[in-house]
N, C-alpha and C positions, 0 to 999 in steps of 0.2 A: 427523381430521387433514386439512389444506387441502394439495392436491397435484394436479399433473397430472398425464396420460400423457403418456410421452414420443411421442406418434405426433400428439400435439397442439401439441411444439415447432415453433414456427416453423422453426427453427436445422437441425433435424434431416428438414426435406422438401425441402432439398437436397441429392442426391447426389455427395459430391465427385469419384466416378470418369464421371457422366455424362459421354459423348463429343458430346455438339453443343453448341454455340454458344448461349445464351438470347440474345434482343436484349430481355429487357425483366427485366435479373437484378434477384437480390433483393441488397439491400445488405450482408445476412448472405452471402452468395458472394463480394462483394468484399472484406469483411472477409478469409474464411479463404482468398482467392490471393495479395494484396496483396501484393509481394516487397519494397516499401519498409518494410512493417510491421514493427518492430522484436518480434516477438513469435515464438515458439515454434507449432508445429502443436498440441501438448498444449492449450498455454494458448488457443488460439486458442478451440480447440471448447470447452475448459471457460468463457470468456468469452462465445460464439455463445449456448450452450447458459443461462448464468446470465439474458443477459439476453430471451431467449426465453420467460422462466417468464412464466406468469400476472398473481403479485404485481407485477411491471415493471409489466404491459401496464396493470392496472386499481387494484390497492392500492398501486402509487409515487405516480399524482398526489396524494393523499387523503393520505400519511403524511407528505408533502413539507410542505405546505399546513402542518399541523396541526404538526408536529416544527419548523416553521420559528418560525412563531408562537410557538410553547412556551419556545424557544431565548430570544428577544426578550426577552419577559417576564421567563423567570428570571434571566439575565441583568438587569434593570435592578431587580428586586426583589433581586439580591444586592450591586448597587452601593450603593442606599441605605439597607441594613439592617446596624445597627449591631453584629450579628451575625454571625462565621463560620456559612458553612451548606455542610457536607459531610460525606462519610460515607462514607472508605475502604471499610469492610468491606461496605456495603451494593454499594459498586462491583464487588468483587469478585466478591462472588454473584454480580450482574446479571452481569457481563461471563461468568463460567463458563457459568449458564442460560442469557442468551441462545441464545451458540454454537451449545450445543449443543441444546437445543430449538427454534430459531425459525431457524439458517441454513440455507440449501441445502447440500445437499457442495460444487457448484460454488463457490461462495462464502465457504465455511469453508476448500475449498483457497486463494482467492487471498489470505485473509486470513493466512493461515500463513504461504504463500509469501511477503505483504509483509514479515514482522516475518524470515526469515532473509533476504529479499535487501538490506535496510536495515542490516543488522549485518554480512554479508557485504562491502555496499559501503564503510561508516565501518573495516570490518579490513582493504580493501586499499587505504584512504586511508591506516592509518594502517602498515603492512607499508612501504606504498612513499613516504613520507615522509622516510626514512633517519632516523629521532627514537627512542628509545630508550626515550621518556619522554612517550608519547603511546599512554595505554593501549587496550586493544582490548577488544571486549565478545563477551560469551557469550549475548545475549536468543536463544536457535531454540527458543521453542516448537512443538508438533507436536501438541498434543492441548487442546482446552478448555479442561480443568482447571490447565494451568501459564497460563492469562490473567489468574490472580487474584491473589493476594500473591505477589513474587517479593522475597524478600529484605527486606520492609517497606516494598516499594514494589508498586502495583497495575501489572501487563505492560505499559499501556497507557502510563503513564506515563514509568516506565523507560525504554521504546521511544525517549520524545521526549527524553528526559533525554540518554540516549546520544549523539543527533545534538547535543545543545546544549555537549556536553563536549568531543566531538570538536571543536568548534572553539575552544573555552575552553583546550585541551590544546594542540592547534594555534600559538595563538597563542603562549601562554605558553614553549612550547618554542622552546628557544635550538640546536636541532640540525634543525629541522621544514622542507623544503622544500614548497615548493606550490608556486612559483615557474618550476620548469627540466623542459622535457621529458627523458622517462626513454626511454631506447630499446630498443625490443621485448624483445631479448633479456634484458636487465636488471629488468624489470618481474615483480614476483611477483606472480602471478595465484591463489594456492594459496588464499586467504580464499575465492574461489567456492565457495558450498558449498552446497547446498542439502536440509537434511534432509529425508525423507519423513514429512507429515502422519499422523496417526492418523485418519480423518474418516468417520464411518459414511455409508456409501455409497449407500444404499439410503433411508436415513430411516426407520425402522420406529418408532424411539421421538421423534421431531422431533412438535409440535404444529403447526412449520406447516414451508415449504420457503422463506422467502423469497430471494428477489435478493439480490444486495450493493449495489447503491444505497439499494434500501428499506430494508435491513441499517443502513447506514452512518446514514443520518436519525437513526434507534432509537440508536445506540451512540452517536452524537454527541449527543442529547436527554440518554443517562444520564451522559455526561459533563459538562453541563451543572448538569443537576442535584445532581451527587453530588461535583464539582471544587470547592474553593477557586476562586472566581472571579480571584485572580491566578493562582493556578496552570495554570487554564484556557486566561486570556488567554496566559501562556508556551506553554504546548502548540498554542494554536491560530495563535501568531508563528513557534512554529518551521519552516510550513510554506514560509517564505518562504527557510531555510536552502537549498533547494533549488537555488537559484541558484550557491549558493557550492561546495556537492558539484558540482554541474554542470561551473563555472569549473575544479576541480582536478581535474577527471575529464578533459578536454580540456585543459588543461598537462601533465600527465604521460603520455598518451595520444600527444600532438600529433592530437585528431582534432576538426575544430571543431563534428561531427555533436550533442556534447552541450550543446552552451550553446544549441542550437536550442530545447530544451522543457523549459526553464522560466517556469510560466505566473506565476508573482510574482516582482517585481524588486523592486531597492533593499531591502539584508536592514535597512536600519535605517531602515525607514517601519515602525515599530510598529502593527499593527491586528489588527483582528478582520477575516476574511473577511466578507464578507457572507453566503455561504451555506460554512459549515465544511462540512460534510459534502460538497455538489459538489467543495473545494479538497483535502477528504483524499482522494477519490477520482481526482484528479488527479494526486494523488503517490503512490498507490500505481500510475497508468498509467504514472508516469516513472521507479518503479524499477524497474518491467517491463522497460521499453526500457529502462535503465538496462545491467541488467546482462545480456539479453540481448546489446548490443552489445559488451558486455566479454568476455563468451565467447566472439563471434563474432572478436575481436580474437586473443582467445587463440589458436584451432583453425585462423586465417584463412579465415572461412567470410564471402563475400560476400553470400548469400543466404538470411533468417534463417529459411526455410522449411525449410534443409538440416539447423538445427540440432535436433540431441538433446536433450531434456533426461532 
């Protein structure tokens, strides 16, 4: 099994209660003080902590390289071949094993955390819409095993399905605001929800520990591989919805904090990222911040270091 000690983390030989001043700190310290960082203390250290492993430091550049390349090719061998080439159920395997063989805990938490906080946030788009007819989803997995067939559809897929209905729903609805700020008192905040992971914590039966970057390369290659190449293309568009949750999270809000980070604009420039994997890990950063400022909203906590989760 490929694994460090934790006494070898980077992340973990800074003492957050030291009492003196460093003048030559590590940027893992100003990570976990940063009061503008829209992020929780939990998430902070489990973030410090993911990207501190090994795998980051020496097996991210080498999987990046090779996952990217890979990506290219099958991609244009699926353009030209006069053949579907895809394989739900082989998806699903991979996506179960993966997880749970080959992720960090750090890393299988934020993976969790992203699919309730993305459902969380499409239920209090669709809660405070005042539409009737703008339905709400159920995806909080918590454990490996629900990543693979949910319903005849593969989690991952679903995931993206959700956000592309939400605005198909949206639209379509003749009661739907996005339009008018909602004021404090008025705004249902009760979708915040965030179940507790299932995630072995220890690693005892993982083959390896990896990161969630080097994570993400690997899950985005099998989704290449094993997607209907339209379908793909849709999953890897919707990351540009981004923008539009952003804009009705700050009209209903009144806070204009959220239209700041979204890193793709114009949701109808059709494309493939260049690098999928860096832009899915971009929007799980932005539904971090996401919804930690939405709680913060709730509790009126100015400083996101004060918050619980």
């Amino acid at each position: 099994m490929l694994d460090e000690s934790s006494t070898k983390n980077a992340a973990d030989r800074f003492d957050p209660k030291k009492p003196s001043r460093d003048d030559a700190p590590s940027y893992f310290d100003t990570i976990r003080w940063d009061p503008t960082l829209h992020l929780p203390k939990l998430w902070r250290e489990q973030q410090l902590k993911d990207q501190a492993r090994w795998s980051r430091k020496y097996l991210f550049p080498l999987v990046k390289v090779i996952c990217w390349t890979l990506i290219k090719i099958t991609r244009i061998v699926k353009r030209v071949s006069p053949f579907k080439i895809y394989s739900w159920k082989a998806l699903n395997f991979l996506s179960i094993w993966f997880v749970n063989r080959c992720m960090s805990a750090e890393s299988q938490h934020m993976l969790f955390r992203h699919f309730a906080l993305e459902a969380s946030v499409v239920n209090f788009i669709a809660d405070n819409s005042g539409a009737t007819d703008v339905p709400k989803v159920d995806l909080y997995p918590i454990d490996p095993d629900q990543l693979g067939d949910v319903g005849g559809f593969n989690a991952t897929l679903l995931h993206d399905c959700n956000m592309m209905n939400l605005f198909i729903d949206l639209g379509k609805s003749r009661d739907a605001n996005v339009y008018d700020l909602i004021q404090k008192e008025d705004i249902d905040f009760s979708s915040l929800i965030l179940p507790e992971a299932k995630v072995e914590e220890d690693g005892g039966k993982r083959l390896m520990n990896l990161d969630l970057e080097t994570s993400l390369y690997i899950m985005i290659m099998f989704l290449v591989f094993l997607f209907d190449e339209d379908v793909a293309e849709s999953a890897a568009n919707s990351l540009s919805l981004d923008e539009g949750v952003l804009t009705i999270l700050s009209t209903m809000t009144g806070d204009t904090q959220y239209q700041n980070w979204s890193p793709y604009r114009y949701t109808n420039h059709v494309f493939w990222p260049n690098d999928p994997a860096l832009g899915l890990h971009k929007h799980m950063l932005i539904f971090e911040y996401t919804y930690t400022r939405l709680l913060m909203q709730k509790d009126g906590i100015k400083n996101p270091l004060d918050l619980e989760v």
